[in-house]
N, C-alpha and C positions, 0 to 999 in steps of 0.2 A: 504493500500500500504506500510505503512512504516512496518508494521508488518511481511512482504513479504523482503523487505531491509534486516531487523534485524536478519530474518532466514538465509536469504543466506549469509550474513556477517557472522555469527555463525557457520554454514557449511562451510568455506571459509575457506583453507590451509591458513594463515595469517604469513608475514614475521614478522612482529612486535608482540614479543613475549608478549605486555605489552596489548595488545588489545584484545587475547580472554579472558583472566582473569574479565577483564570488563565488558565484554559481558555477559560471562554466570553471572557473577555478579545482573546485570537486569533482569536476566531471570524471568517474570511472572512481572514485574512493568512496566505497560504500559507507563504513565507518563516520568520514564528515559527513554522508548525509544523511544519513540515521540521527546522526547527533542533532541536525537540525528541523527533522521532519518526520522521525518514529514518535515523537509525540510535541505534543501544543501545550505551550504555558497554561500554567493553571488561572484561574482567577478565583483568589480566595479574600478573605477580608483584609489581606495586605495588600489587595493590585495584583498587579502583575511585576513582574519582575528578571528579567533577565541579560545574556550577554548581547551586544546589538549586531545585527546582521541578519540573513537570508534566510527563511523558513520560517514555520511555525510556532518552535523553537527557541524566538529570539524576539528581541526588540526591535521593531521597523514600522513603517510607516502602517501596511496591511494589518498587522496584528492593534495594533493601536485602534484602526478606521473599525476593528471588528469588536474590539471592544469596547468602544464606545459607540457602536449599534447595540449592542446589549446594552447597555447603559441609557441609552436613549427609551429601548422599547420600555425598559423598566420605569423611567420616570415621566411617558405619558401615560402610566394608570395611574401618576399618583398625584391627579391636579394640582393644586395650588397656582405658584408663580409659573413655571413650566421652566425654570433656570436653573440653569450651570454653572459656579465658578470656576476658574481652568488659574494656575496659576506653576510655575517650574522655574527648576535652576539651573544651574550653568552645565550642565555635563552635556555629552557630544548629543546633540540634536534635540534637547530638551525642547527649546523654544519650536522645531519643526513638528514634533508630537503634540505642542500644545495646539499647534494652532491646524495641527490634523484634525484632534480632537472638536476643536471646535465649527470646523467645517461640516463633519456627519451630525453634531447636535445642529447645528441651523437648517441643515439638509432635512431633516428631522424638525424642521418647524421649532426648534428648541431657543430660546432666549440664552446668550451666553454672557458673563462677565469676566472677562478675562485681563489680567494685567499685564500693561503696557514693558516691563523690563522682569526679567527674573524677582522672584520673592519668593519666601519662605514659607513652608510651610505652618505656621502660625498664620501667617498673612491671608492661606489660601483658607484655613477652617475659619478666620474671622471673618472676611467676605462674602463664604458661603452663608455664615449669620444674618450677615450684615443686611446684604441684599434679600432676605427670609428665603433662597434655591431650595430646591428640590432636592443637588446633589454636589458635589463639588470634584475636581480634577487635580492632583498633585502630579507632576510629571519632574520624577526622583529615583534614583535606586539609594537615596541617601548616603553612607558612608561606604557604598561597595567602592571595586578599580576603577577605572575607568572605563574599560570595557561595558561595562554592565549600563542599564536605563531601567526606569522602571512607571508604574501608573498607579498610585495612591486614589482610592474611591471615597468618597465619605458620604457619608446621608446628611440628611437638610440639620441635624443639629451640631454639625462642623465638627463630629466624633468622624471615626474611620468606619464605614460604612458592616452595619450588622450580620451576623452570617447569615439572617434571613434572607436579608435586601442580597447580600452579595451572590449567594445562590439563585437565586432569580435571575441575578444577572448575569451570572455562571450559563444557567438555561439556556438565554435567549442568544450568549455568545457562541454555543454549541448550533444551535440553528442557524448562523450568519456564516455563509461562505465567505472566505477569509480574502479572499481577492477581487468576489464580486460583490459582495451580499450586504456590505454599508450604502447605505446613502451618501453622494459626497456633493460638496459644495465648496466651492474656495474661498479661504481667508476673504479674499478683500470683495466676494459677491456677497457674501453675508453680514460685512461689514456697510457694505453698500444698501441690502436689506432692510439693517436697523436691528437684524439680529443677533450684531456679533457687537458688543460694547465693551469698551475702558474699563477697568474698574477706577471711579471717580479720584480725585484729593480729598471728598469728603470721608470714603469711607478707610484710606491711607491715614488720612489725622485720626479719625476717631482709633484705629488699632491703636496709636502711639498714643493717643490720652489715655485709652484702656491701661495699659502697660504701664506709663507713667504715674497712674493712681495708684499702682500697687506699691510704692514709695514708703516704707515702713517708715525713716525717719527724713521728710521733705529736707530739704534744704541745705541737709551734714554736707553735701557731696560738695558743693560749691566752694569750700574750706578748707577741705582733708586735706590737699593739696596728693591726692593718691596719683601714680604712675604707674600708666599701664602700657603694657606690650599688648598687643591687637592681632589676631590672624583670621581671618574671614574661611580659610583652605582652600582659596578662588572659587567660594561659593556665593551663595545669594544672601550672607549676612552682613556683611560690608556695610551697606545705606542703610537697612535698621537698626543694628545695633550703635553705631559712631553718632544716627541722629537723635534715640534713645538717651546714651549717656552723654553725649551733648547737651541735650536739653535739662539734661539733672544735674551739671554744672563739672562732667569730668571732662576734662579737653586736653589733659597731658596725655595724647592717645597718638601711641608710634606703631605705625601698621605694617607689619612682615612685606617688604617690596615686591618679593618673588611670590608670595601669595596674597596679594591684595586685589587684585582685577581677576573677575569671573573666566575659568581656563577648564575647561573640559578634559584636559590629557593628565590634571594633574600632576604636570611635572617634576614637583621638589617632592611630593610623598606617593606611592607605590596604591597606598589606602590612607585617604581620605577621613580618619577617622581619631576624633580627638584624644579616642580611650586609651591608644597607641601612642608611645614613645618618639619612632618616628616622625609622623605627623607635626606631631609638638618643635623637634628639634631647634629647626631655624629661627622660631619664637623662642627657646630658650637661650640661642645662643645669642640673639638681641636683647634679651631679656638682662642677660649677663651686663654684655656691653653698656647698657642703659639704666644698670643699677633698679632695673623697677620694679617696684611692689608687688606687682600681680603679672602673668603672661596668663593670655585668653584665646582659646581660642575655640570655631563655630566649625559643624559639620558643612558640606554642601548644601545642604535643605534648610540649612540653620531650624533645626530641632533638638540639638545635643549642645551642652557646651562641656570643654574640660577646662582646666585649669591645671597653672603653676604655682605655688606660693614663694615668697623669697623667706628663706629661712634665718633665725640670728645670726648664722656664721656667714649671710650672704650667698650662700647655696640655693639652689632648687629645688622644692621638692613636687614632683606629681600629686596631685591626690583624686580620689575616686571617686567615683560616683553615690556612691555609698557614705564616702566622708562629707561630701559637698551635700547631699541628701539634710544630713545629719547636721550640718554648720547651720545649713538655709534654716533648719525645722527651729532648732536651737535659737536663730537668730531671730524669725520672725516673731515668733514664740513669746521671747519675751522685750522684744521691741516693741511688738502691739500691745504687751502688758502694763509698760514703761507709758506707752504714749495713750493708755486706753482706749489704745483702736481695737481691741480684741473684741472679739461678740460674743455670746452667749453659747456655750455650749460648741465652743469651735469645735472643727472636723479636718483632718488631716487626712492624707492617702498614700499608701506605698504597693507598690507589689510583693509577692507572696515571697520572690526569691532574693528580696535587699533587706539590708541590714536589722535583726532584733534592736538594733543598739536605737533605733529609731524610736521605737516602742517605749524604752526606758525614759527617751528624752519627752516623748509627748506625753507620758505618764507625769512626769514631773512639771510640766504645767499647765495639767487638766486639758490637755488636748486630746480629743475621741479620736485613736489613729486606725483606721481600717484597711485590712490588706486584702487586695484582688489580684485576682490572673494578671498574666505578663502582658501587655499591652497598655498602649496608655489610655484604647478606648474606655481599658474597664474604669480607670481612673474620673475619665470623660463620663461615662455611666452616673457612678456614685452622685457628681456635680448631676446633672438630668436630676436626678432624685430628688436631690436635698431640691434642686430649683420646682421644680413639680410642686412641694408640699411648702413652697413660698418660704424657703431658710438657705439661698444658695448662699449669704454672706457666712454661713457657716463655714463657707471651705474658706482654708487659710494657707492649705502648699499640698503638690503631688510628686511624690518622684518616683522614679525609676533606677536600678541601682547604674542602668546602662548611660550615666550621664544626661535622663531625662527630667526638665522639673516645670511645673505651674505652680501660679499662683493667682488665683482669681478665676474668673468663669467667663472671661469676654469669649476662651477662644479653648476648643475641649481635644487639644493633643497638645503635647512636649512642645515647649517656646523656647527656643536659646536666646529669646530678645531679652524677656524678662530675667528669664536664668542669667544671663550676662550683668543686668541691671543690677539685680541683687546681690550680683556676687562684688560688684565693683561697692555697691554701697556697704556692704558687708566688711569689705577690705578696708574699704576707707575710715568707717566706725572705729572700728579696732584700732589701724592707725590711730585717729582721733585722742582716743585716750591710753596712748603709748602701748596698749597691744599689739596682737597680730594673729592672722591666720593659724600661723601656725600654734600661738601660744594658745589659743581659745579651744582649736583642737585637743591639743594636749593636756588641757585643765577637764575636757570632757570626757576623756580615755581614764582620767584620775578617779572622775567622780560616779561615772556606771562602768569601768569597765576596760578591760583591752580585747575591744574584736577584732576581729580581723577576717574580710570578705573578701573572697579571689576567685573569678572564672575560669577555669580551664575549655578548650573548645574540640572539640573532635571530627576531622573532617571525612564527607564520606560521597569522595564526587564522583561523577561518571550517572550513567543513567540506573545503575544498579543501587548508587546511593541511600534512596529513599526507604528503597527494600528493604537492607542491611540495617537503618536504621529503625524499622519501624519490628526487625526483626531481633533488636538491643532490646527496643524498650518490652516485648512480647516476652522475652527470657527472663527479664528482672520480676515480671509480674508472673508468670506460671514458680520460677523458682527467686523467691526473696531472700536475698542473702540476708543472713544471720548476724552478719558484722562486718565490719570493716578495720582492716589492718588489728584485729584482737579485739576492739571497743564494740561492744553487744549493740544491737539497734534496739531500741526502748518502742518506738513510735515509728511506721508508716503511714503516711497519707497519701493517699490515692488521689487526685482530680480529677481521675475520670469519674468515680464515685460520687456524685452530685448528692447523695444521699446525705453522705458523710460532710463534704465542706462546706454545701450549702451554697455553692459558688456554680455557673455554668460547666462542664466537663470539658477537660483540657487534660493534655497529654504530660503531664510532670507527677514523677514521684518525687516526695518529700522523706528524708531518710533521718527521724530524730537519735540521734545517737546519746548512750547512759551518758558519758563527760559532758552531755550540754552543748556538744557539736550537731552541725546538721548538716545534710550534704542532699542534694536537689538535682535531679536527671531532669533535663528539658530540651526534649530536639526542638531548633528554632524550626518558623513557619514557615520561612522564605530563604531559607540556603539550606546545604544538605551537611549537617553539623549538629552535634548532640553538644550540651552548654552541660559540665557540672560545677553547678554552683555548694563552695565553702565557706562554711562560719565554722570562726575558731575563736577560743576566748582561755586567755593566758594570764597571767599576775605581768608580763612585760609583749613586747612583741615576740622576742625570738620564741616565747614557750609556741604562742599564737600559730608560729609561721612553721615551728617544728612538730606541730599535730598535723596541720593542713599538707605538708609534705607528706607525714604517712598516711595520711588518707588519700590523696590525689595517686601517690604511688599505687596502694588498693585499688583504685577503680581501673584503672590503664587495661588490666586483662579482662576486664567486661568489653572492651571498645573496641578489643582487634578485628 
């Protein structure tokens, strides 16, 4: 069958010039074209996502025009506006997917809003808000190579679109022949239409006053006199985060040169991804140079942020997502308590697989912290709720241990605008009154505890991948190990077991171990990789980081 795809593809007048080159390229290697046409990206509640090029397979313009016919036929049953937000970032041909995208929605009679230069996505679930859409478009593979692209869906309450709705849309993509079967329209006839529109200045300012409100203490920042190194990763956070902390009064802001302008090849990092060493580098090594307080830096989609802190000795240090989680909770916590902006019966949000150490801190100031599945929609969820029953001021921060974090409900996924915000205002504070990042850290580690949380990844590519994996986590559930490296297991929790957590079913064992450690198997959704996530808790770090080594050692022979 795939061999029947590859012809007619090959035979196929093709608007993208870069696609038959490729094609005949393979001609006679069965292997390349298996790999691009024994099966079709999935569409699940992450999008699509894959490497860009030729087939089914991949990211290109046809896969894009057929997913977004399924997208279309799904959001004309669901009246209201009849609109789309379409918004993407700098990776190779984002902007040409976006505005694929928005050609089959107006082909499709569909009303589209779509922004004028790359942004974020924050930018793209606040617009979907904003403008009250049906649905909205992220065109992202976020922190992948460069290689990859990918198609972020969301539903009308600018969450990441429900496995219901995405199933649907699943359906209707399965019915759309992939080459003929979209409606199409071109960018500038549907702009000519009236169907294809800007997204305004109006609805640009109001994101950044959103954001700007979330300001725990107005006005400190204009002061601190804080210094910051800046790295966009030549993604789409460049102009919201510099206009952001600009307007909150930080302007010692020195931008990594070789990654400040939006660059699709990613040429200074391999991967795009702040959680990584690399990535950071050339921000630390200006960082150095420029003596400054903080080094920041934004994923491609500016959804993630990481950070450097500068240390007493004038050194570096990383920290994680999991510590930054922990500094924000701590900090906004009792900033809002200091300035009685706190509300009644606040509400915090983490996921299932980031830090306890969370817990201990919103316990200590009366903050209700509740943990969901990995995604940040579930985060996004919880907000829905509490706004349903008229108490969304209740939410006061969300994170993710993966470098994700919110605060407030303008916008219902991971924002590195405000994440960025806070953390500068954060630094600055401390600064303020001869602190520091790091010492505020270390006074926290004093007062609940030394954890210590570390992901290990397991790769498992090729198209047998998914198998392999799904064939780990099937062995761990028929036979549950007894222990790990000697330490008895106390507690499993299942999530697929709905019964049991109370929570939608989802593919993660939870593995409570008698020491108080816990150890978490979770194949991700969208790469073919099993995540074991570790918590370890020591009287120092090395005890911390020499339990997590014999248990990490432990898992290795489950993963061959």
């Amino acid at each position: 069958m795939y061999m029947k795809d590859y012809e007619r593809w090959l035979a196929a007048d093709l608007e993208d010039c870069d696609l038959k080159p490729e094609l005949a390229k393979i001609k006679g290697n069965e292997e390349e074209i298996k790999d691009r046409f024994a099966v079709a990206l999935a569409f699940g509640t992450a999008g699509l996502r894959g490497v860009l090029g030729a087939g089914t397979n991949r990211m290109n313009i046809y896969v894009v025009r057929q997913a977004t016919q399924g997208l279309a036929n799904w959001v004309k049953t669901q009246g209201g506006n009849q609109t789309v937000a379409i918004s993407y970032d700098s990776r190779l041909k984002s902007d040409v997917f976006a505005k694929t995208a928005a050609g089959v929605l107006a082909a499709n009679g569909i009303n589209v809003r779509i922004y004028d230069a790359l942004m974020p996505v924050p930018a793209l679930s606040f617009a979907t808000r904003y403008y009250k859409c049906n649905a909205g478009i992220m065109v992202t593979a976020s922190h992948n190579p460069a290689k990859y692209n990918g198609y972020k869906a969301y539903g009308p309450d600018g969450c990441q679109m429900t496995d219901d709705a995405a199933a649907i849309v699943y359906a209707e993509i399965q019915k759309t022949d992939v080459l003929t079967g979209a409606k199409v329209m071109s960018f500038a006839e549907g702009v000519e239409k009236g169907l294809i529109k800007f997204v305004g200045d109006d609805c640009k300012d109001a994101f950044y006053a959103a954001i700007e409100e979330r300001q725990v203490r107005p006005g400190l920042c204009k002061t601190a006199g804080l210094k910051l190194v800046y790295s966009p990763l030549n993604g789409s956070g460049l102009v919201p985060v510099t206009r952001v902390l600009n307007d909150i009064g930080i302007t010692d802001i020195t931008i990594v040169p070789e990654q400040e302008y939006p660059n699709g090849y990613f040429t200074t990092c391999s991967y795009p991804n702040p959680e990584i060493f690399d990535a950071l580098k050339l921000g630390l090594e200006l960082a150095k140079a420029e003596g400054a307080d903080l080094m920041l830096a934004t994923d491609p989609d500016a959804d993630r942020v990481g950070i450097a802190m500068k240390c007493p000795d004038g050194s570096y240090e990383l920290v994680s997502g999991n510590e930054v989680g922990v500094l924000l909770l701590d900090y906004i916590a009792a900033g809002r308590i200091e300035k009685g902006t706190m509300p009644k019966n606040p509400v915090a949000v983490k996921s299932i697989v980031s830090t306890p150490l969370a817990d201990a801190v919103a316990e200590h100031y009366g903050v209700e912290l509740r943990s969901v599945l990995t995604g940040f929609k579930w985060i996004g969820d919880q907000i829905a709720g509490l706004e349903a029953d008229g108490e969304v001021d209740r939410f006061i921060f969300g994170f993710e241990e993966s470098y994700g974090y919110l605060a407030g409900p303008y916008v219902r996924d991971k924002d590195a605008v405000i994440g960025s915000m806070l953390i500068c205002e954060m630094a600055a504070y401390y600064r303020s009154i001869g602190s520091s990042l790091k010492q505020r850290l270390e006074e926290i580690y004093a007062e609940y505890g030394r954890y210590l949380n570390k992901v290990d990844s397991f790769e498992f590519p090729g198209l047998s991948g998914m198998d392999t994996m799904a064939g780990i986590m099937s062995s761990l559930r028929e036979n549950p190990p007894a222990d790990f490296a000697g330490i008895a297991v106390s507690k499993v929790t299942d999530y697929k077991n709905t019964a049991e957590t109370g929570l939608p079913s989802a593919n993660v064992l939870i593995y409570g171990l008698e020491n108080g450690s816990t150890v978490v198997v979770r194949p991700s959704g969208t790469e073919p990789k099993i995540k074991a996530y570790f918590t370890t808790k020591g009287k120092d770090l090395a005890e911390a980081e020499a339990m997590k080594d014999k248990l990490a050692d432990a898992l290795k022979p489950i993963f061959k």
